[in-house]
PyMOL Python script that loads the backbone (N, CA, C, O; Angstrom):
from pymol import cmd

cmd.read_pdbstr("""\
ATOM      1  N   UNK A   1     150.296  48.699  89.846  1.00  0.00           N
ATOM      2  CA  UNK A   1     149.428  49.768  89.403  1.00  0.00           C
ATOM      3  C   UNK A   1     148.556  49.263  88.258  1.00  0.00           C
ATOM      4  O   UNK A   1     149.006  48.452  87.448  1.00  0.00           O
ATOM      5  N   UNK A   2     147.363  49.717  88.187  1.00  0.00           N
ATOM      6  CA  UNK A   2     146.554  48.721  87.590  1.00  0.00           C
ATOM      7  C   UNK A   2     146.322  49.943  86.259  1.00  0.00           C
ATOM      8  O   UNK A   2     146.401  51.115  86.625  1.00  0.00           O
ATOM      9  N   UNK A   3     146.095  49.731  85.037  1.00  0.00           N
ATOM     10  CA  UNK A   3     146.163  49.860  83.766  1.00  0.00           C
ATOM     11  C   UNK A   3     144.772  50.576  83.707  1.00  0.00           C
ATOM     12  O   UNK A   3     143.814  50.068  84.289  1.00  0.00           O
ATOM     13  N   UNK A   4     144.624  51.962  82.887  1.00  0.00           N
ATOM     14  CA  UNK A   4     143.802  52.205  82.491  1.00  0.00           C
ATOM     15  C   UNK A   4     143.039  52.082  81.295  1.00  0.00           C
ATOM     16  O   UNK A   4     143.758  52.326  80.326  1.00  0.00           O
ATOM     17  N   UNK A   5     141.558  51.726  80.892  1.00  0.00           N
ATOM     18  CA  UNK A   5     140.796  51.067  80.087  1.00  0.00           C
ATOM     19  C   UNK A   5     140.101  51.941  79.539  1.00  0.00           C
ATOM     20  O   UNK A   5     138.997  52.068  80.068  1.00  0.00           O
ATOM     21  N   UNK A   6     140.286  52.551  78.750  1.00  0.00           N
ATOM     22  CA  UNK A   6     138.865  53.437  78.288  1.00  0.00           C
ATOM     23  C   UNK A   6     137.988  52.873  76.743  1.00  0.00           C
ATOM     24  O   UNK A   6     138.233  53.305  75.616  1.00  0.00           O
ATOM     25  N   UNK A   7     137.023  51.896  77.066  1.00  0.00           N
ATOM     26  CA  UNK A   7     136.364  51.565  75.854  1.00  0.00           C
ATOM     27  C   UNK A   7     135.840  52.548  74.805  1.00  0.00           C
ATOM     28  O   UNK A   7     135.553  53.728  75.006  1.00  0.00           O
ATOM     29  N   UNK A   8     135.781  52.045  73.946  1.00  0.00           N
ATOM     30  CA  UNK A   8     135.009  53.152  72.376  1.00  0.00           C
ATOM     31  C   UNK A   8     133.939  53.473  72.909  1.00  0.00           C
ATOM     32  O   UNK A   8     133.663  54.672  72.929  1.00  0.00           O
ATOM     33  N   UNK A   9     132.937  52.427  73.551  1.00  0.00           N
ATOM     34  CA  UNK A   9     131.800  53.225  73.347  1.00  0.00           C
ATOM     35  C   UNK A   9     132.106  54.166  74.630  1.00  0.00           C
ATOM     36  O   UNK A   9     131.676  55.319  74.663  1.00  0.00           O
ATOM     37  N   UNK A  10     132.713  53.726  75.465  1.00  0.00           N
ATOM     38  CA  UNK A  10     132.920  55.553  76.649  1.00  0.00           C
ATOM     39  C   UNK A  10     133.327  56.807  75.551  1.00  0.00           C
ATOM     40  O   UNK A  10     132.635  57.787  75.274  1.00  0.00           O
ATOM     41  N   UNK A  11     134.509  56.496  75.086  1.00  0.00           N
ATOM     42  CA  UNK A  11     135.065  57.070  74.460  1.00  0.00           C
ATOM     43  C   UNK A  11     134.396  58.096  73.054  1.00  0.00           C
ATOM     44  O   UNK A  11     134.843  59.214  72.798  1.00  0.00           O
ATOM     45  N   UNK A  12     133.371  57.488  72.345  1.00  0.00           N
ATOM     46  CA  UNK A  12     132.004  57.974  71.459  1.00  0.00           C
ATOM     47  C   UNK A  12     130.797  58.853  72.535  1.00  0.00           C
ATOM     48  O   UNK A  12     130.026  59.677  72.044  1.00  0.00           O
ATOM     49  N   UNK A  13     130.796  58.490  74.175  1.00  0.00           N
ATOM     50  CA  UNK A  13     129.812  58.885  74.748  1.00  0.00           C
ATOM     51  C   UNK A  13     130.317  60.518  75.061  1.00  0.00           C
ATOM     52  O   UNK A  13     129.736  61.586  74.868  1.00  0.00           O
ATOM     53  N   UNK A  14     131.670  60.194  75.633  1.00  0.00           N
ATOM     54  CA  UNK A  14     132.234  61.603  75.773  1.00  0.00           C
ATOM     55  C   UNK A  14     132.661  62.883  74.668  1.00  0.00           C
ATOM     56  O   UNK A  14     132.873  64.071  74.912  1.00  0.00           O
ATOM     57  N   UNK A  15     132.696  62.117  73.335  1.00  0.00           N
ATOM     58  CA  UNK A  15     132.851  62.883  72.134  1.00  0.00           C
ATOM     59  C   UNK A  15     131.668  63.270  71.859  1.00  0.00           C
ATOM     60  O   UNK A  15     131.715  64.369  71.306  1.00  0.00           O
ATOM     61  N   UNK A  16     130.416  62.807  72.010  1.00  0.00           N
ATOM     62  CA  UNK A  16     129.151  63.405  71.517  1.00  0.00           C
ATOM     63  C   UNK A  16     128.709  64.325  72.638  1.00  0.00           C
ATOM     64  O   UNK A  16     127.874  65.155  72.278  1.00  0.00           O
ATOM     65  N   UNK A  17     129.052  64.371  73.841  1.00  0.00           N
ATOM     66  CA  UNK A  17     129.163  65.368  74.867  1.00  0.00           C
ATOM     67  C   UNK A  17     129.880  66.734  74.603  1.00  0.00           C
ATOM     68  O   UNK A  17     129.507  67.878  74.864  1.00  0.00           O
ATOM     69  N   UNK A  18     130.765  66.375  74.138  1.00  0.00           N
ATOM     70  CA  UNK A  18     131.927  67.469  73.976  1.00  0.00           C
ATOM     71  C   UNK A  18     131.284  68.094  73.013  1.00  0.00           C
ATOM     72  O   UNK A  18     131.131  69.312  72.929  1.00  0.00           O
ATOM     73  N   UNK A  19     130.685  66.824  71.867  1.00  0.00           N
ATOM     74  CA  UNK A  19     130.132  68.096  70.485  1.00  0.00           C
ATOM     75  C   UNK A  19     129.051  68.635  70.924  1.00  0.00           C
ATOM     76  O   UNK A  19     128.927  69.734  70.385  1.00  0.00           O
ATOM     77  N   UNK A  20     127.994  68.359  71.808  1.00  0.00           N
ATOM     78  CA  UNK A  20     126.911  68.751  71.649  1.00  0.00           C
ATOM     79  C   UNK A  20     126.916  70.214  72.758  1.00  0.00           C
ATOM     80  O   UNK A  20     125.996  71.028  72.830  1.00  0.00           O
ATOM     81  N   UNK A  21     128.312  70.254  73.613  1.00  0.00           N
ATOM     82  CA  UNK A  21     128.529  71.538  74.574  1.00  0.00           C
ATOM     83  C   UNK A  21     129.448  72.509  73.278  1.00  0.00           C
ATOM     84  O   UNK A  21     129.543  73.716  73.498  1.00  0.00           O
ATOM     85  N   UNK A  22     129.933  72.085  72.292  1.00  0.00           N
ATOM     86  CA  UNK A  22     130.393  72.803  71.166  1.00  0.00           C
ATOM     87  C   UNK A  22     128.970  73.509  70.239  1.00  0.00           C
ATOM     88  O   UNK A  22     128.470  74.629  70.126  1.00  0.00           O
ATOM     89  N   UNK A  23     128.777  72.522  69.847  1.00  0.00           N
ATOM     90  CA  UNK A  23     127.324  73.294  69.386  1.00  0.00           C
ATOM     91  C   UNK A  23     126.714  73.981  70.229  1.00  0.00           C
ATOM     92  O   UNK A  23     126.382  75.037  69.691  1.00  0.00           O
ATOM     93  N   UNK A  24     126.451  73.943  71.083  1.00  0.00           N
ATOM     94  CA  UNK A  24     125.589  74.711  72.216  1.00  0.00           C
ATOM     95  C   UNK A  24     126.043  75.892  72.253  1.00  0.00           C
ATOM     96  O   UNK A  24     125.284  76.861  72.252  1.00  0.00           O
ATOM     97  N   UNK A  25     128.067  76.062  72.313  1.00  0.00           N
ATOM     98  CA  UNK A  25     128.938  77.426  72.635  1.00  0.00           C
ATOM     99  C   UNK A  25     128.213  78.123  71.113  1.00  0.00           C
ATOM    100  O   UNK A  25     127.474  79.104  71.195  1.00  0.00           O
ATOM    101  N   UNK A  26     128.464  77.623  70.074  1.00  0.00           N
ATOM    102  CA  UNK A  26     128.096  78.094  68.519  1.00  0.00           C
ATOM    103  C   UNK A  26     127.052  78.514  68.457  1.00  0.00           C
ATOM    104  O   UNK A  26     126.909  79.632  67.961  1.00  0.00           O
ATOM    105  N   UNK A  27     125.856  77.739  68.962  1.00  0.00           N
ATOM    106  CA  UNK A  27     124.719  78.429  68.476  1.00  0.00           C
ATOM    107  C   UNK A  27     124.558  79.532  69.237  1.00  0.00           C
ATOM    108  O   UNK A  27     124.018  80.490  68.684  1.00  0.00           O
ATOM    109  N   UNK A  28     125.060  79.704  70.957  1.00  0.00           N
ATOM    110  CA  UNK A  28     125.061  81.035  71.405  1.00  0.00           C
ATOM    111  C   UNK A  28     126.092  81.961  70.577  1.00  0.00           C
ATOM    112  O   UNK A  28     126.006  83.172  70.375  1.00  0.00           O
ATOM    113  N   UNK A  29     126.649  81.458  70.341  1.00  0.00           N
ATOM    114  CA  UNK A  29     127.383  82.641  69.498  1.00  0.00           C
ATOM    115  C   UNK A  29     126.469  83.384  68.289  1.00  0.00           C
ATOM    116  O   UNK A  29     126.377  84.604  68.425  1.00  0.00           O
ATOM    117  N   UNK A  30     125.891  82.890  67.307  1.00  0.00           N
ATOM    118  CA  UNK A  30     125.382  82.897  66.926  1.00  0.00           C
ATOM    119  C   UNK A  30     123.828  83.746  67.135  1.00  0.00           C
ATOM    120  O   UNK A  30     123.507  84.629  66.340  1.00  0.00           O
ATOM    121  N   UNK A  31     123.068  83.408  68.129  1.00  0.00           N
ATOM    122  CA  UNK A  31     122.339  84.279  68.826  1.00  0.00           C
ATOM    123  C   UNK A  31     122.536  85.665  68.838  1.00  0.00           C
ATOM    124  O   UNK A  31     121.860  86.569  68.346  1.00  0.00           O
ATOM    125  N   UNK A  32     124.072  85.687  69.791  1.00  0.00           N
ATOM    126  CA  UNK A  32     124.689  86.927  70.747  1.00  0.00           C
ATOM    127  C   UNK A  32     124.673  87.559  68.935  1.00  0.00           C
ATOM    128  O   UNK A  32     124.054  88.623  68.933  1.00  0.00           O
ATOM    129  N   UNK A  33     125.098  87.243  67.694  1.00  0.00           N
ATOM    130  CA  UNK A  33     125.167  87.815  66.842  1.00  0.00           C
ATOM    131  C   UNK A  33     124.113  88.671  66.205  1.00  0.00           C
ATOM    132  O   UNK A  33     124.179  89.839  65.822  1.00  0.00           O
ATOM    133  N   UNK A  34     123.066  87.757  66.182  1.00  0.00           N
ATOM    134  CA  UNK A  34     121.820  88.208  65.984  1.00  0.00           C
ATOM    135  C   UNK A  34     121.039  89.872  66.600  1.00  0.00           C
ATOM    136  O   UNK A  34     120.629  90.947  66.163  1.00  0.00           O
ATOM    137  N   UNK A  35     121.251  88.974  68.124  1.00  0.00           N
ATOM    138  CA  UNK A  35     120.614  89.917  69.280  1.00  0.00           C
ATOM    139  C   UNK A  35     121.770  91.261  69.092  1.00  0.00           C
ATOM    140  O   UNK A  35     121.119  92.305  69.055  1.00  0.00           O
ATOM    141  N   UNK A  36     122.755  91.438  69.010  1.00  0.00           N
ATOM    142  CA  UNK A  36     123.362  92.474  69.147  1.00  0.00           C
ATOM    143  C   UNK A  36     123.612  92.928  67.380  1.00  0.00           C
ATOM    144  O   UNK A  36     124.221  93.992  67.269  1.00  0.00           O
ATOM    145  N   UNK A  37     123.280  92.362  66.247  1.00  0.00           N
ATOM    146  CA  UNK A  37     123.358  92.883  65.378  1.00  0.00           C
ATOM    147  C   UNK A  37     124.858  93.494  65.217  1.00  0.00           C
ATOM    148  O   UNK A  37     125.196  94.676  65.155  1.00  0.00           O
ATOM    149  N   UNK A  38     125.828  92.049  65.157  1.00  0.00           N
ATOM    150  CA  UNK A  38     127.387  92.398  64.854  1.00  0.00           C
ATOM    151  C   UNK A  38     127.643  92.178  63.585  1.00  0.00           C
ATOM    152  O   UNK A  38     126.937  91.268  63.150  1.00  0.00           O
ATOM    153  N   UNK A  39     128.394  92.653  62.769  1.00  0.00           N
ATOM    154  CA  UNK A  39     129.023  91.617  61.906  1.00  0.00           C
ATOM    155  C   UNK A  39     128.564  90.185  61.502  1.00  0.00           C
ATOM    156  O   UNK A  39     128.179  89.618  62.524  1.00  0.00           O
ATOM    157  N   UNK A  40     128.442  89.287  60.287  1.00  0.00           N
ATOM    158  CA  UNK A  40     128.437  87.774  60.820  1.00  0.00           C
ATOM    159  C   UNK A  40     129.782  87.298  60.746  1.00  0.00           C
ATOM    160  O   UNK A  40     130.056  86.270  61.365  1.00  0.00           O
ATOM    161  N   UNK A  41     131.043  88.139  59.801  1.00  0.00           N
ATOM    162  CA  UNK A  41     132.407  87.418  60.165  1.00  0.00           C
ATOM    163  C   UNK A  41     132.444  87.049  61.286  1.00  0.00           C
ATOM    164  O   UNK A  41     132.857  85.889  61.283  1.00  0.00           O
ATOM    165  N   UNK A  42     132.147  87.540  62.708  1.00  0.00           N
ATOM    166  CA  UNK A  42     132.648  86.856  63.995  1.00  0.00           C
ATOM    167  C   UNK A  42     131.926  85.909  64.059  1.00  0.00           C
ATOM    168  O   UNK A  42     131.446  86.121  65.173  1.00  0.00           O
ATOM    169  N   UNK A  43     131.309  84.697  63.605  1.00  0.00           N
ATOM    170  CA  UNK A  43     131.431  83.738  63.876  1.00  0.00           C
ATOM    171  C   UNK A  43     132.302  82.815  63.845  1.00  0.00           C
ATOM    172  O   UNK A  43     132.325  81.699  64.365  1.00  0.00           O
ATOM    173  N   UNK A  44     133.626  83.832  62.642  1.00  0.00           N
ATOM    174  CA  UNK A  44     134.812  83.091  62.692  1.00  0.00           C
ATOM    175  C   UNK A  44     135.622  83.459  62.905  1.00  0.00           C
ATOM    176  O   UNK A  44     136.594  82.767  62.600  1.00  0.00           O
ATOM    177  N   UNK A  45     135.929  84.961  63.661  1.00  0.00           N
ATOM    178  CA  UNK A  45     136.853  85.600  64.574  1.00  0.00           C
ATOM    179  C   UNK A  45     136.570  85.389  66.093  1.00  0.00           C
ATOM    180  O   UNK A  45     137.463  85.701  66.881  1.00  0.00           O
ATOM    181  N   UNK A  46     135.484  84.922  66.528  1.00  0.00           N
ATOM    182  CA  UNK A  46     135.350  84.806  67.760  1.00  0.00           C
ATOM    183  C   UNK A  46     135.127  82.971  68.113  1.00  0.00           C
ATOM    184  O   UNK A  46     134.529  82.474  69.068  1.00  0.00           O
ATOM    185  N   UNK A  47     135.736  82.368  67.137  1.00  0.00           N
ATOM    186  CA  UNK A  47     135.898  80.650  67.712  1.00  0.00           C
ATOM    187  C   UNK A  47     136.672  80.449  68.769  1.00  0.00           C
ATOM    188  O   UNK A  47     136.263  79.652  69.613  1.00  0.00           O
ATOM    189  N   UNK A  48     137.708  80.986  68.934  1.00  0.00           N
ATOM    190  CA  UNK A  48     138.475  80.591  70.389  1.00  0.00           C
ATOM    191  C   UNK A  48     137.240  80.946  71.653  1.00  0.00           C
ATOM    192  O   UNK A  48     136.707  80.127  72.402  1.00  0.00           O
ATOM    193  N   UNK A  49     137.120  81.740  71.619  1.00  0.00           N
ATOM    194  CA  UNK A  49     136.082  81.967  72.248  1.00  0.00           C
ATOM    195  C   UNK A  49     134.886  81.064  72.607  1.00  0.00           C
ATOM    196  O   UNK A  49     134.259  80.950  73.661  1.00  0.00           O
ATOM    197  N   UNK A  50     134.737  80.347  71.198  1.00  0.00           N
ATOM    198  CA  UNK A  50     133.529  79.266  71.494  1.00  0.00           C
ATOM    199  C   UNK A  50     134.083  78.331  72.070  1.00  0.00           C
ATOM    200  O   UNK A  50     133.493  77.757  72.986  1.00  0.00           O
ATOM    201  N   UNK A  51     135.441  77.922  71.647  1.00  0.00           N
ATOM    202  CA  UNK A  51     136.210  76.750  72.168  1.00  0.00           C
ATOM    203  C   UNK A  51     136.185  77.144  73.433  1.00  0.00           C
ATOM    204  O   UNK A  51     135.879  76.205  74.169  1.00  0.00           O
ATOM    205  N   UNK A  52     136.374  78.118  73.983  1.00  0.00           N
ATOM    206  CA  UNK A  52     136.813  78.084  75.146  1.00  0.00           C
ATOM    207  C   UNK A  52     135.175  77.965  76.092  1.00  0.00           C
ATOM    208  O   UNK A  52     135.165  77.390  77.181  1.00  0.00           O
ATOM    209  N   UNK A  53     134.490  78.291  75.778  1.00  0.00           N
ATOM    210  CA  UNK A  53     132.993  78.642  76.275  1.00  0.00           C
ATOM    211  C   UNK A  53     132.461  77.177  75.952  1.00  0.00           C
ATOM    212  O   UNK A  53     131.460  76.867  76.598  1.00  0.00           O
ATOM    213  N   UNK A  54     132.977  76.165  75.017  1.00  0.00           N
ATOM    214  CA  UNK A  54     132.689  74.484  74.948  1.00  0.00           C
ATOM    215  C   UNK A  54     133.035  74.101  75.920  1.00  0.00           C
ATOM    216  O   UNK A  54     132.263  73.579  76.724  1.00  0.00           O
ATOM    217  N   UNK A  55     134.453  74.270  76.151  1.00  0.00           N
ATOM    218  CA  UNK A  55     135.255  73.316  77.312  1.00  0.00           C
ATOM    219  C   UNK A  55     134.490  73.942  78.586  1.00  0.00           C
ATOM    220  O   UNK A  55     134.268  73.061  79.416  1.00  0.00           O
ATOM    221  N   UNK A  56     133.984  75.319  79.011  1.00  0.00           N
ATOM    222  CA  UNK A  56     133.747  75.883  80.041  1.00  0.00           C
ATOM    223  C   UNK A  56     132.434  74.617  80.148  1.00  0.00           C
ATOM    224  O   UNK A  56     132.284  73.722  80.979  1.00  0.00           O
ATOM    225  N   UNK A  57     131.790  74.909  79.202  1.00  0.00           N
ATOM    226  CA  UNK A  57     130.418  73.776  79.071  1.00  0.00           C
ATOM    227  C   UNK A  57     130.532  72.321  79.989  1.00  0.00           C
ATOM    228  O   UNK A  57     129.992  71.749  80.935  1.00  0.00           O
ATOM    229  N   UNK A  58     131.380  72.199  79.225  1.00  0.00           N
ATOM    230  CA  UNK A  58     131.801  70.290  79.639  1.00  0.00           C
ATOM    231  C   UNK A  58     132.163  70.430  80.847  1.00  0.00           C
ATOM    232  O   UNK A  58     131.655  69.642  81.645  1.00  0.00           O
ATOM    233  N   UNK A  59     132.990  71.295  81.293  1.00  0.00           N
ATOM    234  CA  UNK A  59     133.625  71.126  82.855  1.00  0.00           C
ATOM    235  C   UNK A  59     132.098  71.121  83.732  1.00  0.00           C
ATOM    236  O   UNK A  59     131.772  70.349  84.633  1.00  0.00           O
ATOM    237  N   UNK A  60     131.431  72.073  83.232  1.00  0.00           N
ATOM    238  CA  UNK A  60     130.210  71.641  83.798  1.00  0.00           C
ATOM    239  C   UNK A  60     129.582  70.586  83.720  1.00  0.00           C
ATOM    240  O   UNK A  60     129.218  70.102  84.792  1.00  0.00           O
ATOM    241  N   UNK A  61     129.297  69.993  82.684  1.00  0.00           N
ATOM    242  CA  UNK A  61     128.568  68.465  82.519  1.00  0.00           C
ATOM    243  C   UNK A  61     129.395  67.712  83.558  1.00  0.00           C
ATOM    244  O   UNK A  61     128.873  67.147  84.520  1.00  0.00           O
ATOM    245  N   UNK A  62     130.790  67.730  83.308  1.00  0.00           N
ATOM    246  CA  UNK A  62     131.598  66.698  84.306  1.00  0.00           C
ATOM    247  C   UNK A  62     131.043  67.017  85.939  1.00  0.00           C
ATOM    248  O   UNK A  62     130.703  66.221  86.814  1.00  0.00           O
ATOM    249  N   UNK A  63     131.100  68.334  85.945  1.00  0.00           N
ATOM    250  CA  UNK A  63     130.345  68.799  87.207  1.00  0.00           C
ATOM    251  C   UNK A  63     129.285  67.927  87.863  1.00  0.00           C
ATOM    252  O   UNK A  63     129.303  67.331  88.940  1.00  0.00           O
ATOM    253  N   UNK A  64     128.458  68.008  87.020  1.00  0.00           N
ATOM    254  CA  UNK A  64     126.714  67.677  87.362  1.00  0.00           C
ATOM    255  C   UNK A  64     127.115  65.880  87.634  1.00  0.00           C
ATOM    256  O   UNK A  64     126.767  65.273  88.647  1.00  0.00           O
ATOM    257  N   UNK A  65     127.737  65.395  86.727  1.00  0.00           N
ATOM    258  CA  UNK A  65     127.721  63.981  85.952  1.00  0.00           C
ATOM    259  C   UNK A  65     128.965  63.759  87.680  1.00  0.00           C
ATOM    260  O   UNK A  65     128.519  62.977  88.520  1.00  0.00           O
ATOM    261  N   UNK A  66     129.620  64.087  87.835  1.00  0.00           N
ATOM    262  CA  UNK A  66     129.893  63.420  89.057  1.00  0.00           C
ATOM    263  C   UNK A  66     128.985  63.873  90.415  1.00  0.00           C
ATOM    264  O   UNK A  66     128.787  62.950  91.206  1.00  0.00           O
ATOM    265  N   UNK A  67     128.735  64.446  90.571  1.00  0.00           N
ATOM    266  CA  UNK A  67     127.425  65.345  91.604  1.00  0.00           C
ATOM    267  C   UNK A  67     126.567  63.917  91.603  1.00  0.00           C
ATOM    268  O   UNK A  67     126.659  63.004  92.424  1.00  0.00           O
ATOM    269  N   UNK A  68     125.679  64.001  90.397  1.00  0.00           N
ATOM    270  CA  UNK A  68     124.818  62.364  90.278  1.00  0.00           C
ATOM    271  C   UNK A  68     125.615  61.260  90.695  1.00  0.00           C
ATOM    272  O   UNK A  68     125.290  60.739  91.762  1.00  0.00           O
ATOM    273  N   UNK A  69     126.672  60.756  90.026  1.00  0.00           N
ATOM    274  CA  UNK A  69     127.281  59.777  90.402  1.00  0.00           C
ATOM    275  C   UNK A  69     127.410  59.915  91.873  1.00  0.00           C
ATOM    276  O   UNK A  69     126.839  58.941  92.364  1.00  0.00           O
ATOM    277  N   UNK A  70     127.907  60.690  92.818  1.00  0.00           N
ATOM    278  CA  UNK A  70     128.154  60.433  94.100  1.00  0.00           C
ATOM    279  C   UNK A  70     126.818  60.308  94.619  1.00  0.00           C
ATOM    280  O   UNK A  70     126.593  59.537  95.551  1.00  0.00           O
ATOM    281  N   UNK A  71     126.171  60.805  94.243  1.00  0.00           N
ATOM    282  CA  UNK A  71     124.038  60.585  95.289  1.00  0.00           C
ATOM    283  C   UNK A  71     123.843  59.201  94.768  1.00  0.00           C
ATOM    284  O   UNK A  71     123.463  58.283  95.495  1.00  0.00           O
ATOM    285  N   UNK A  72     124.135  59.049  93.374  1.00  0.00           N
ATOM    286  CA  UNK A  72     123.400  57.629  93.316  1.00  0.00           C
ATOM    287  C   UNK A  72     124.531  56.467  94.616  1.00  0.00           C
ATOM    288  O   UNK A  72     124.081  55.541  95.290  1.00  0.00           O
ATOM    289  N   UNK A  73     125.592  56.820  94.597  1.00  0.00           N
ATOM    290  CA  UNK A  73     126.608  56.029  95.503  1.00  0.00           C
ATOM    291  C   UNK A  73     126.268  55.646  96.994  1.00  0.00           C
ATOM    292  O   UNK A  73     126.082  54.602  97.620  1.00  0.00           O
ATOM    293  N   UNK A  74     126.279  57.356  97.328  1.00  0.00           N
ATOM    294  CA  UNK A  74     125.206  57.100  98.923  1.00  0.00           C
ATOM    295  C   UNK A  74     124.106  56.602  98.669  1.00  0.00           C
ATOM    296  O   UNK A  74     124.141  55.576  99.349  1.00  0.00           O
ATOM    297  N   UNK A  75     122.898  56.617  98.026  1.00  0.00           N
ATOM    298  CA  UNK A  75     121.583  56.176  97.794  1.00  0.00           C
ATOM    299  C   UNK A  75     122.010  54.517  97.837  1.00  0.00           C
ATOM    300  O   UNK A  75     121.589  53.877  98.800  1.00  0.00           O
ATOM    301  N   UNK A  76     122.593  54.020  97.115  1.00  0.00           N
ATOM    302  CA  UNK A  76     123.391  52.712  96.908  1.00  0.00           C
ATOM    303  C   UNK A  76     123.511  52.270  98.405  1.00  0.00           C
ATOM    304  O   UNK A  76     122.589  51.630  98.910  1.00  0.00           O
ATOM    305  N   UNK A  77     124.423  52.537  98.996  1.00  0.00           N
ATOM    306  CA  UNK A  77     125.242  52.510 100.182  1.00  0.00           C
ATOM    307  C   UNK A  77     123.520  52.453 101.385  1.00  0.00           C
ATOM    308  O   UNK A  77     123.164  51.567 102.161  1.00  0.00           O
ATOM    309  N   UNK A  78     122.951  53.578 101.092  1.00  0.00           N
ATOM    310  CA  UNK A  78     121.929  54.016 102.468  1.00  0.00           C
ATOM    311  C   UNK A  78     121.025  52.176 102.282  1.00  0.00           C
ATOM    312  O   UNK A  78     120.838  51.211 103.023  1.00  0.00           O
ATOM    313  N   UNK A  79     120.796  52.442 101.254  1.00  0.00           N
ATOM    314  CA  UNK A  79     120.194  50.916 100.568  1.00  0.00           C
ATOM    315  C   UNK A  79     119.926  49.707 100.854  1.00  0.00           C
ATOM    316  O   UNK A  79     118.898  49.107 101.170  1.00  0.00           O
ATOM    317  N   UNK A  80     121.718  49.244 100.596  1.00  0.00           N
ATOM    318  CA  UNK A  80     122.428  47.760 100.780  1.00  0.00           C
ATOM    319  C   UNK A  80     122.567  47.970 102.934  1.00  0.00           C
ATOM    320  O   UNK A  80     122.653  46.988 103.672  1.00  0.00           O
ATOM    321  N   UNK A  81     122.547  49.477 103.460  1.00  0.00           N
ATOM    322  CA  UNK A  81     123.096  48.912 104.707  1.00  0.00           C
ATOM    323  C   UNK A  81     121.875  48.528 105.593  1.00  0.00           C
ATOM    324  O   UNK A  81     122.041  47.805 106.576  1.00  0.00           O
ATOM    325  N   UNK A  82     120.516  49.061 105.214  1.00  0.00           N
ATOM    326  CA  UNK A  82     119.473  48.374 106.078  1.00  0.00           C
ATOM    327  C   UNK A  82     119.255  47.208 105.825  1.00  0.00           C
ATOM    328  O   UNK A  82     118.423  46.579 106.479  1.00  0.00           O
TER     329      UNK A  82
END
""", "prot")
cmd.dss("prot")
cmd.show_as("cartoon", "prot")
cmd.util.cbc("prot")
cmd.orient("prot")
């Protein structure tokens, strides 16, 4: 069974992903605050919420980010076989 490798810089690429779908959950939060004229404490009663609306984020990026990866694969493949 062959050993898994995950280099820093993967490892820095996926952390600045993660932050930048974190910021993204925040600043909608933030917005939704605005636009509905709540409170501003819930920006810090409603963090699970962002956390959870980050990770919802990323599962998407992972989404898209393998979606591409498999077209560029066939595109690859259609390519090399003519």
């Amino acid at each position: 069974m062959k050993d898994l490798i995950i280099t820093s810089r993967q490892l820095k690429k996926e952390i600045y992903i993660l932050s930048a779908c974190f910021a993204a959950a925040f600043l909608t939060n933030i917005v939704s605050i605005i636009l509905f004229k709540t409170p501003w404490y819930e920006v810090f009663t409603q963090l699970g919420y962002v956390i959870f609306i980050a990770l919802f984020f990323y599962l998407l990026v992972i989404l898209v980010r393998v979606i591409v990866y498999m077209i560029r694969k066939l595109i690859k493949q259609n390519t090399h076989g003519n």
